[in-house]
C-alpha positions as CSV (number, residue, x, y, z in Angstrom):
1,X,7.2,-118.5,21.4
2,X,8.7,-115.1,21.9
3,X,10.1,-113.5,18.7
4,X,13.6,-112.8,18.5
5,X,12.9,-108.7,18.3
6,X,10.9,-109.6,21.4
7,X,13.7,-111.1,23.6
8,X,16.1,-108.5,22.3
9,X,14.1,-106.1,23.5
10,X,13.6,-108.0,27.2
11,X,17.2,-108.1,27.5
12,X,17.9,-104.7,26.3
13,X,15.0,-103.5,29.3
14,X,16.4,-105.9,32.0
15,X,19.8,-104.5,31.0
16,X,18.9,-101.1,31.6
17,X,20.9,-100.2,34.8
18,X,19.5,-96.6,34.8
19,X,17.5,-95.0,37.6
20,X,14.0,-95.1,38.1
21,X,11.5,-94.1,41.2
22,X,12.1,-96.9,43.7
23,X,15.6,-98.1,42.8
24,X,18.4,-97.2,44.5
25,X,19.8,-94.2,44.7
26,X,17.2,-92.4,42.5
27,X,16.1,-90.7,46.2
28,X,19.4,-89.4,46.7
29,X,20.0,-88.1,43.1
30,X,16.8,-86.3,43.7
31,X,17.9,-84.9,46.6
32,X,21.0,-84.1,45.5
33,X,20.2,-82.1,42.7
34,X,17.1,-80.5,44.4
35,X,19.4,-79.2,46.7
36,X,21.8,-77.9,43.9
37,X,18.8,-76.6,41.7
38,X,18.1,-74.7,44.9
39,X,21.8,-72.9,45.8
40,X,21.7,-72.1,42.0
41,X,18.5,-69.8,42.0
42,X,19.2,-68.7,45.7
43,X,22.4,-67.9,44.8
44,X,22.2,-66.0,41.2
45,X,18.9,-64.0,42.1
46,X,20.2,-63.2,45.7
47,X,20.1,-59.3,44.8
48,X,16.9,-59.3,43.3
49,X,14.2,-58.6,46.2
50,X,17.0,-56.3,47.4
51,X,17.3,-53.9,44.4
52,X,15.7,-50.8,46.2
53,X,17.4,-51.2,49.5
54,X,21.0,-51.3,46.9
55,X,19.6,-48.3,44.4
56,X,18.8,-46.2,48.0
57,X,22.6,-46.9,49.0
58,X,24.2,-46.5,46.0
59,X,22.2,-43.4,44.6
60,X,21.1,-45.7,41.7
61,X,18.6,-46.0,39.2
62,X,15.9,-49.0,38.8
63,X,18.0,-49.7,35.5
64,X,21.2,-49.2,37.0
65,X,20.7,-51.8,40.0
66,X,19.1,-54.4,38.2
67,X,22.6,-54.8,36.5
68,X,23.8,-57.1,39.9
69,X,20.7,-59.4,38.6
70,X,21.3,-58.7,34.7
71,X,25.3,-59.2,34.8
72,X,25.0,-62.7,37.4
73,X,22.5,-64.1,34.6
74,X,24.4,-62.8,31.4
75,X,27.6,-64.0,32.7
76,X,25.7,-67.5,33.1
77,X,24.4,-67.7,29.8
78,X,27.9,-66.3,28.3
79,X,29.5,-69.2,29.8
80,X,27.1,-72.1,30.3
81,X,28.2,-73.7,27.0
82,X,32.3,-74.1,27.3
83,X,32.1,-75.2,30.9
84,X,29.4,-78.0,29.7
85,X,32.0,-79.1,26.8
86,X,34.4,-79.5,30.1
87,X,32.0,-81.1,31.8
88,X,32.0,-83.9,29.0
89,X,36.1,-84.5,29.8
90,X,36.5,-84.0,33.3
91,X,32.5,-85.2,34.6
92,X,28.9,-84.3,35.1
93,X,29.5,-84.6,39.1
94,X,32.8,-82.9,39.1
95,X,31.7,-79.9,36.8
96,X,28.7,-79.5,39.3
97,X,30.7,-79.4,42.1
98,X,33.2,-77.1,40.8
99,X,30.7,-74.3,40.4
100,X,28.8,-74.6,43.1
101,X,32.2,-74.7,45.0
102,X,33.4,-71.9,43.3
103,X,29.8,-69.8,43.7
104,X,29.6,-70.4,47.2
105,X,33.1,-68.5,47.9
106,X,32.0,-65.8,45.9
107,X,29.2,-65.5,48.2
108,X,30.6,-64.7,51.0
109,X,32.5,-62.0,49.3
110,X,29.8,-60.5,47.6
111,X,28.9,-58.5,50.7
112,X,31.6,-57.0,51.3
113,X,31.6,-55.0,48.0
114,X,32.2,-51.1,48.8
115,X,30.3,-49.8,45.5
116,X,27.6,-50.7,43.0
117,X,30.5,-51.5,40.5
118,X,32.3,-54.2,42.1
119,X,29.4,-55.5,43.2
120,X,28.1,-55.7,39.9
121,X,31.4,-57.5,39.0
122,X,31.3,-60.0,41.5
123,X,27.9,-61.3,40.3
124,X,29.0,-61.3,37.3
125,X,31.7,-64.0,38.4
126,X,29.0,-65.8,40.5
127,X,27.2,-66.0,37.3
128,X,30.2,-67.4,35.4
129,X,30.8,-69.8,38.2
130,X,27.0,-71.1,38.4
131,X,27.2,-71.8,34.3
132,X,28.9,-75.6,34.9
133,X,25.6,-76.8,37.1
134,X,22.6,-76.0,35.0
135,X,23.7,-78.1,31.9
136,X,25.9,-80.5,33.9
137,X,22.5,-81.3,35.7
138,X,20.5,-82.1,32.5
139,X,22.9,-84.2,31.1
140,X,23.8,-86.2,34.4
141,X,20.0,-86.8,34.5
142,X,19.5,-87.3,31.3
143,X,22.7,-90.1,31.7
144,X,21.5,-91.4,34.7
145,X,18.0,-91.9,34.7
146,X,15.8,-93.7,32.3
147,X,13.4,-91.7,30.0
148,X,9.9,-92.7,31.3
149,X,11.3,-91.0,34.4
150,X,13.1,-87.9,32.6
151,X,10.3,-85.5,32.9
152,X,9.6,-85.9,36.7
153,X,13.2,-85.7,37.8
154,X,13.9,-82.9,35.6
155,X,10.9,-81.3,37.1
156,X,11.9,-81.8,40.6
157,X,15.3,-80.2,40.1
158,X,13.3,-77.0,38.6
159,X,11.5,-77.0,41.8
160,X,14.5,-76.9,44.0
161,X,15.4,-73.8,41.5
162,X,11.9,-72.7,42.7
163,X,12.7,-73.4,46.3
164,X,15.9,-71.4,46.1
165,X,14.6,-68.7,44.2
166,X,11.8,-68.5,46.7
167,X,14.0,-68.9,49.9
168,X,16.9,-66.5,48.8
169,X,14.5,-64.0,48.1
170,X,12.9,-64.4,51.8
171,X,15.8,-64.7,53.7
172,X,17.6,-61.6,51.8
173,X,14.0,-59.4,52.3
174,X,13.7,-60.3,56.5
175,X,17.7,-60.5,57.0
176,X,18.0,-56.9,55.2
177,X,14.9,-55.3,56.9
178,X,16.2,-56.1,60.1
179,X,20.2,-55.8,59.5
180,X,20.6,-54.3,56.2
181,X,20.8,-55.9,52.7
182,X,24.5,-57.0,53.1
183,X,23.8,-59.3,55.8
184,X,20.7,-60.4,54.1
185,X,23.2,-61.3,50.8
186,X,25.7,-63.2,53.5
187,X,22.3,-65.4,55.0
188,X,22.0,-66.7,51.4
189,X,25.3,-67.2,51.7
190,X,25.8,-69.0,54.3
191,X,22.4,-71.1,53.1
192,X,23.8,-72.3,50.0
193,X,27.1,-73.6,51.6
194,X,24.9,-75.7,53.6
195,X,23.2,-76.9,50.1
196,X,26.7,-77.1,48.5
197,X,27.2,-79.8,50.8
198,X,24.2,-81.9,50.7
199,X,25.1,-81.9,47.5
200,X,28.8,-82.9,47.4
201,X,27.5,-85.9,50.4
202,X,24.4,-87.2,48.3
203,X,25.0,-87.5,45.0
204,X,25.5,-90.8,43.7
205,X,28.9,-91.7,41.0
206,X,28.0,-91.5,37.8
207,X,27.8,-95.2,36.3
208,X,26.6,-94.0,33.0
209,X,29.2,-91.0,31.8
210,X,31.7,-91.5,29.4
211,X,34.2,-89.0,29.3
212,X,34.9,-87.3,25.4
213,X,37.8,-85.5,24.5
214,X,38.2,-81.6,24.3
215,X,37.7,-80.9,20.5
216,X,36.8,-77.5,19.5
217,X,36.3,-78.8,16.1
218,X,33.8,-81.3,17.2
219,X,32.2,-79.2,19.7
220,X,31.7,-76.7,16.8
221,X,30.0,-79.5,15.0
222,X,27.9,-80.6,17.6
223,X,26.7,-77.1,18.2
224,X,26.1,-76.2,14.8
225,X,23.9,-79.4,14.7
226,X,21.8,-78.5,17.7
227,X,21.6,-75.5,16.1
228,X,20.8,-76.5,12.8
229,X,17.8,-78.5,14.4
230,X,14.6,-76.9,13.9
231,X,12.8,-78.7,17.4
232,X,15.4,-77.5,19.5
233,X,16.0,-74.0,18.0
234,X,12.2,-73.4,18.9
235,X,12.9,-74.9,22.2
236,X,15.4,-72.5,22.6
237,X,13.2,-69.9,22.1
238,X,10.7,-70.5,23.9
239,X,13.1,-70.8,26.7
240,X,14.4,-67.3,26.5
241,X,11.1,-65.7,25.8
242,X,9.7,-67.1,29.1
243,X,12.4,-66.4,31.2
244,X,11.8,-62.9,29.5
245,X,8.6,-62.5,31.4
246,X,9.9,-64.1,34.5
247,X,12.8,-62.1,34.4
248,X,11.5,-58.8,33.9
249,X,8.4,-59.3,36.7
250,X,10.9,-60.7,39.5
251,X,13.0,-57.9,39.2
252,X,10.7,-54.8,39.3
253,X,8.1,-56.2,41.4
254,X,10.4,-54.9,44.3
255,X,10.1,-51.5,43.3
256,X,6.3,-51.4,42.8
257,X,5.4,-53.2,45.9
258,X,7.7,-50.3,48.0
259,X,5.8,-47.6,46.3
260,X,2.0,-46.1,46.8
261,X,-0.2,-47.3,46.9
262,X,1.2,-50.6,48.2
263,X,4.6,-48.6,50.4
264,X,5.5,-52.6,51.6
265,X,8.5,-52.5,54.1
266,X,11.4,-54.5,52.5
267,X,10.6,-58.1,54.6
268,X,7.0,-58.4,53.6
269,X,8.2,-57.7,50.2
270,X,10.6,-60.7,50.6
271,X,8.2,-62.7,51.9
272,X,5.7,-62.4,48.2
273,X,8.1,-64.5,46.5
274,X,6.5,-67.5,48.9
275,X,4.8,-67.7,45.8
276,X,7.3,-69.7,44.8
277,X,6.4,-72.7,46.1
278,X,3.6,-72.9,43.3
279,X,6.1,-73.1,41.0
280,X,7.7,-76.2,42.4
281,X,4.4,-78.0,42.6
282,X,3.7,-76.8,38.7
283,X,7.4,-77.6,38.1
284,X,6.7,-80.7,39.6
285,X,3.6,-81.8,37.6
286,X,4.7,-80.7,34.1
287,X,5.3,-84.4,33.5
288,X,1.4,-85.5,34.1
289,X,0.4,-82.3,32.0
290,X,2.5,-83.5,29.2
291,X,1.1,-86.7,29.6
292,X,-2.5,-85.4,29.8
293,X,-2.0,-82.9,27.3
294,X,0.9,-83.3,24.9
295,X,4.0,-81.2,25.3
296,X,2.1,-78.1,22.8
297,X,-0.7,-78.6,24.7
298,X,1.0,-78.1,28.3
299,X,2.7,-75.3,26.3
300,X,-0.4,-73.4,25.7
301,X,-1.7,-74.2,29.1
302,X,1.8,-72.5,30.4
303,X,1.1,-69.6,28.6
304,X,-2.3,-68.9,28.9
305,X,-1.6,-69.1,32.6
306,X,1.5,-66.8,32.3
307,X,-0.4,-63.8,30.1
308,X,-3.9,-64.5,32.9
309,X,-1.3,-63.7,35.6
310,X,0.4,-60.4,33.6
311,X,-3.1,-58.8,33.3
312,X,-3.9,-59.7,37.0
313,X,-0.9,-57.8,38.1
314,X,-2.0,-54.4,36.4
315,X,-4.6,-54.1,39.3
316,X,-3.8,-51.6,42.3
317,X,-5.6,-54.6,44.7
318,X,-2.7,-56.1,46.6
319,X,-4.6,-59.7,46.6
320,X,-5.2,-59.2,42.6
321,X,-1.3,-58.6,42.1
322,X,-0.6,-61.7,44.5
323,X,-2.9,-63.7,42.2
324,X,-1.3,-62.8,39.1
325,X,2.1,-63.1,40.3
326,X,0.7,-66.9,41.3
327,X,-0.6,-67.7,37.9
328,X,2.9,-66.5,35.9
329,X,4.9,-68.2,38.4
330,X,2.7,-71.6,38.0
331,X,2.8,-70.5,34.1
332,X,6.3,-70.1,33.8
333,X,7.6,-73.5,36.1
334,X,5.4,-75.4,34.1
335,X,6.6,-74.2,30.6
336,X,10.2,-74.3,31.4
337,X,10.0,-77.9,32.8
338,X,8.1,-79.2,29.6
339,X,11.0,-77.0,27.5
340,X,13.9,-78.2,29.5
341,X,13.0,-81.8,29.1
342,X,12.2,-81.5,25.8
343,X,15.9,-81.1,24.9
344,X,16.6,-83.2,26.9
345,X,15.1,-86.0,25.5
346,X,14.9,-84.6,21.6
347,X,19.0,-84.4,21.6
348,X,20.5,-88.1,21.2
349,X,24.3,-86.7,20.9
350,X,25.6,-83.7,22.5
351,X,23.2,-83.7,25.3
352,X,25.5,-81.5,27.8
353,X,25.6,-79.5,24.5
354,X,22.2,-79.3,24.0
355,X,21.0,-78.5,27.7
356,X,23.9,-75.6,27.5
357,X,22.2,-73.7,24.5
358,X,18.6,-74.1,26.0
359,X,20.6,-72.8,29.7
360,X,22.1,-70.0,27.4
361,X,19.3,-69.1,25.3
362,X,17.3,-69.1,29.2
363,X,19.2,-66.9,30.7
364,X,20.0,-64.5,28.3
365,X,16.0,-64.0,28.2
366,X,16.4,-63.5,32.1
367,X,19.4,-61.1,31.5
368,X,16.9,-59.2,29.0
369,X,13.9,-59.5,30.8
370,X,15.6,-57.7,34.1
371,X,17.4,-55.0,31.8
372,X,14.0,-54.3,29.8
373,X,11.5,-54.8,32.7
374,X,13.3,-52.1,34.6
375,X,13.8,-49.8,31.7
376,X,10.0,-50.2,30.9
377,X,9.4,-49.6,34.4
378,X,11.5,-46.3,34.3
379,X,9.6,-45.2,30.9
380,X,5.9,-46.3,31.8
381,X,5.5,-47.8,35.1
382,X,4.2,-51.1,35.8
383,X,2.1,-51.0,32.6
384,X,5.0,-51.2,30.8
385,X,6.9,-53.7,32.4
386,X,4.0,-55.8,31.7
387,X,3.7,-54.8,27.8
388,X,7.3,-56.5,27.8
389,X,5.7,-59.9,29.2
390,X,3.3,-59.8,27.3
391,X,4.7,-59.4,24.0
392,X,7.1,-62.6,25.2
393,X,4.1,-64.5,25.8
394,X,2.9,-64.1,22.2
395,X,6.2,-64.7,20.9
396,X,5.5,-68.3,22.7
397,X,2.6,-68.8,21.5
398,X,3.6,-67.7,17.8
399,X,6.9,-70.5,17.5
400,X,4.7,-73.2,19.5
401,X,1.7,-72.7,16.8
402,X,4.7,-72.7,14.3
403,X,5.6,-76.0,15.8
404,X,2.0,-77.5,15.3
405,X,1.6,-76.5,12.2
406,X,5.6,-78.0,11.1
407,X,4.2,-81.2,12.8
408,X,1.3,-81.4,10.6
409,X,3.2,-80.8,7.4
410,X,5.9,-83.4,8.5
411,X,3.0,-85.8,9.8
412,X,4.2,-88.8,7.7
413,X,8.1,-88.3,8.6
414,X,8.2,-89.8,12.3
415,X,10.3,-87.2,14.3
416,X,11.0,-87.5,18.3
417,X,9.2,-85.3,21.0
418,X,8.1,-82.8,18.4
419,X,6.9,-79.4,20.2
C-alpha cells in the first residue's frame, strides 16, 4: 500500500497545472516568447552592424558610435529591475507587452534622428523601454511552466534573441547597402512590429501569477537577498562577463571586416552575423549539456568554446575569423542559457527580482563590452579588442572554479542548482 508521503506527492504531481512539451498551450508560449526574445535583440542591437555606415555620416569615432549600441543596453540594464517590480503588480503578460509596445514606436522614430546625439538618445529610450520583457519573460516562464521543462523553454526564448539578433543585423547590413542605414534601421522596424504582434495574439493568460503589492521596502529586501546570495551573485557575474565578450566582438567586428585586408561592402558584412543561428541551436541544447554535463561542466564547455573562438579571430583568413566568430557565438548562447536558468530555478521568491539583476548585471557587461571593445579597437586594433574577451573569459572561469571549489566545502549542506 502506497505511503501517505507517496500519495501526497501523486496528488501534488497530478495537481500540477503548469506547462510542459505536449500540453496545451506550451506551443504557443514558445512561440510567443520566441517571437518576443526575437524583436528584443533585433530591436536593441539594430545599430550595431551599422556602426561604420553612422561614424562615416556623422564624422564619428569607433568609440563615439558605438554609444547608439552602449546607451540602448545601459539604459536596459539601468532599468530592467523597477519595471520587473511593476511587472509583479500590474502582470508578466502586461509588462511584456508594454515594452515591446512602447519599443516598437520608438522604432520607427529612430530613423529619423538628424544627428548622432539624438540618435543616441533615442536608443537609449528603446533600451529603457525593452527593460520590462527580459525579466518579465523569465519569470512568466518560470510561473508558467514546470521545472523539468525550465531549461529548454528558457533556451528557446534565447534563441529567438539569437534569431533577432541575427536577422536585425541582416536586414539592417542589405537594407543600408542598397538604401542607406536609415532605411535599413526602419526594416527592423517594421520587422519587430510584425513580432510585436505575434506576440500580443499568441501568448496564453497567465494562470499561475499572483499579483504583489508595490513596496519599496520589500523590494529592497528581496534584492538585498538575491544579493546577499552567494549562487546567484556568481551567476550574476558570469552573466556580465560573457556578455562582455559578446558585446565587445559584435560591435567592432563591423569595423574590421570593412577594412584591409577583408574591405567587405556593408551587406556581406550584415550577412556574417548568419552565424547566429548557431547560437540558437547551442541556446537551444544548453538543457541536454546540463544534463550530460552538470551546469559547471556546460560552463567550462561554454568557455572553452568562447576563448577557442577569440584566438581564431586573430587570423587575417576570412574563413578562420568566420570560425571563431562561430565557436564564441555557440560559446556564449550556451553559457548564457545555462546562467539564465540557473536563476531562474535557484531563486524560490523574488523570481522577477532575480531574473532582473542577472538582465542587469547582462547588460551592463554588453554596455561595457561595446564601450571597451571599441576603445581597445581604437588603441590596438583587433588584438586588443580580443585581449578584452579574453580576460572576460578567465574571469568566468575563475568565479565558476570558485563555485566548485564552494560546492565541495559545502558538500554536506544540500543547496539547489549549485554552479
Amino acid at each position: 500500500m502506497p505511503s501517505a508521503s507517496t500519495k501526497a506527492a501523486a496528488t501534488t504531481a497530478s495537481a500540477d497545472t503548469r506547462l510542459s512539451p505536449g500540453a496545451p498551450g506550451y506551443r504557443r508560449t514558445s512561440l510567443a516568447l520566441f517571437a518576443a526574445g526575437l524583436a528584443t535583440f533585433a530591436l536593441l542591437y539594430s545599430t550595431q552592424a551599422l556602426l561604420p555606415a553612422i561614424s562615416a555620416e556623422f564624422g564619428a569615432t569607433a568609440s563615439a558610435a558605438s554609444w547608439t549600441v552602449s546607451a540602448a543596453t545601459g539604459a536596459l540594464a539601468l532599468c530592467v529591475l523597477p519595471l520587473s517590480a511593476l511587472s509583479e503588480r500590474l502582470g508578466r503578460r502586461t509588462m511584456m507587452t508594454a515594452s515591446l509596445s512602447v519599443a516598437v514606436a520608438v522604432a520607427l522614430l529612430v530613423p529619423l534622428a538628424p544627428n548622432l546625439e539624438s540618435l543616441i538618445a533615442l536608443r537609449a529610450v528603446q533600451g529603457a523601454a525593452l527593460a520590462g520583457l527580459p525579466a518579465s519573460a523569465m519569470a512568466y516562464l518560470a510561473e508558467e511552466v514546470k521545472p523539468r521543462a525550465l531549461v529548454a523553454a528558457i533556451g528557446l526564448f534565447v534563441a529567438g534573441n539569437s534569431i533577432g539578433g541575427m536577422s536585425g543585423r541582416l536586414v539592417t547590413g542589405w537594407v543600408a547597402q542598397l538604401w542607406g542605414w536609415r532605411a535599413g534601421l526602419a526594416a527592423v522596424g517594421l520587422t519587430s512590429l510584425a513580432c510585436a504582434l505575434a506576440f500580443r495574439a499568441l501568448l496564453p493568460k497567465a494562470r499561475h501569477f499572483t499579483p504583489g503589492t508595490l513596496n519599496p521596502r520589500a523590494l529592497a529586501r528581496t534584492v538585498r537577498g538575491h544579493l546577499a546570495d552567494p549562487l546567484l551573485m556568481r551567476l550574476y557575474v558570469i552573466g556580465a562577463l560573457f556578455m562582455t565578450v559578446f558585446g565587445a566582438v559584435y560591435t567592432v567586428i563591423g569595423y574590421r571586416l570593412v577594412e584591409a585586408p577583408f574591405s567587405l561592402p556593408q551587406g556581406v558584412i550584415g550577412s556574417i552575423f548568419l552565424v547566429y543561428l548557431v547560437g540558437t541551436v547551442s541556446s537551444a541544447a544548453a538543457g541536454r549539456l546540463v544534463g550530460r554535463l552538470g551546469r559547471r561542466g556546460a560552463l567550462y564547455l561554454a568557455v572553452s568554446t568562447t576563448a577557442a573562438g577569440l584566438l581564431f579571430s586573430l587570423s587575417d583568413s576570412l574563413a578562420l575569423v568566420l570560425v571563431g566568430l562561430v565557436l564564441i557565438t555557440a560559446g556564449f548562447f550556451a553559457g548564457h542559457a545555462v546562467a539564465s536558468s540557473s536563476v531562474s530555478r535557484t531563486a524560490t521568491t523574488g523570481r522577477a527580482q532575480a531574473s532582473a539583476l542577472y538582465q542587469s548585471a547582462y547588460y551592463l557587461g554588453s554596455s561595457a563590452g561595446g564601450t571597451l571593445g571599441a576603445m581597445a579597437f581604437h588603441a590596438g586594433g583587433w588584438a586588443g579588442t580580443v585581449l578584452i574577451g579574453l580576460v572576460a573569459v578567465l574571469g568566468v572561469v575563475s568565479v565558476t572554479l570558485y563555485g566548485s571549489h564552494s560546492a565541495r566545502v559545502a558538500a554536506r549542506r544540500p543547496h539547489p542548482a549549485t554552479v
